[in-house]
Structures are given as structure tokens and as C-alpha cells.
C-alpha positions, 0 to 999 in steps of 0.5 A, a space after each residue: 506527493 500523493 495525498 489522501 482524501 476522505 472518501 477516496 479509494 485506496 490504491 497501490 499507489 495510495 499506498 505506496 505514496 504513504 510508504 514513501 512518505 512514512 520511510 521519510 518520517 521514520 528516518 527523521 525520527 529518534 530510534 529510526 522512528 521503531 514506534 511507527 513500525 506498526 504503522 509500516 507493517 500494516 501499510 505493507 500488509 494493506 498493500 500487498 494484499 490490494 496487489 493480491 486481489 489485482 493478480 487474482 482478479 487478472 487471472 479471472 479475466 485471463 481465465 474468462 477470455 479463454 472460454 
């Protein structure tokens, strides 16, 4: 299992490890752990916008290499 640590940069990975990790919180939780949604939101939104900025920095690379 992938743990966070201080100082650390956070990655697609990262991410995804506390995805899974709060998947498992949550379906052990009472109300399938709905007080956590915030939290899973947020990590979705971190995430995808990490994926963003990697698609778009690859395209920026693509872009150059043509010149």
C-alpha cells in the first residue's frame, strides 16, 4: 500500500492509492460512509485534473518536437 509522506509530491498514483484506501473506508463505514463523499469528490477532482495537466504538458511536448 501506498502511503503519504509529508513533503512528498503528489501523483496519479498517490492518488489513486487513497482512492482505493478510502473505497475500503467507506464500504466499512455505517451509511456506505456518505460523510466521506466530500473527501472522495475532491480526490476525483485532484486526480483528474493532475491527468489533465499530464495530457496537456504531453501535447506540448508532441507539439515541440514537430518544430
Amino acid at each position: 500500500m501506498t502511503f503519504y509522506v509529508h513533503g512528498q509530491t503528489i501523483t496519479i498514483e498517490t492518488l489513486e492509492a487513497a482512492l482505493d484506501r478510502l473505497a475500503v473506508i467507506m464500504s466499512e463505514a455505517p451509511d456506505e460512509g456518505i460523510a466521506y463523499l466530500p473527501i472522495w469528490r475532491r480526490l476525483e477532482r485532484e486526480r483528474d485534473l493532475l491527468l489533465q495537466q499530464n495530457d496537456s504538458i504531453f501535447a506540448i511536448r508532441a507539439r515541440q518536437k514537430k518544430l
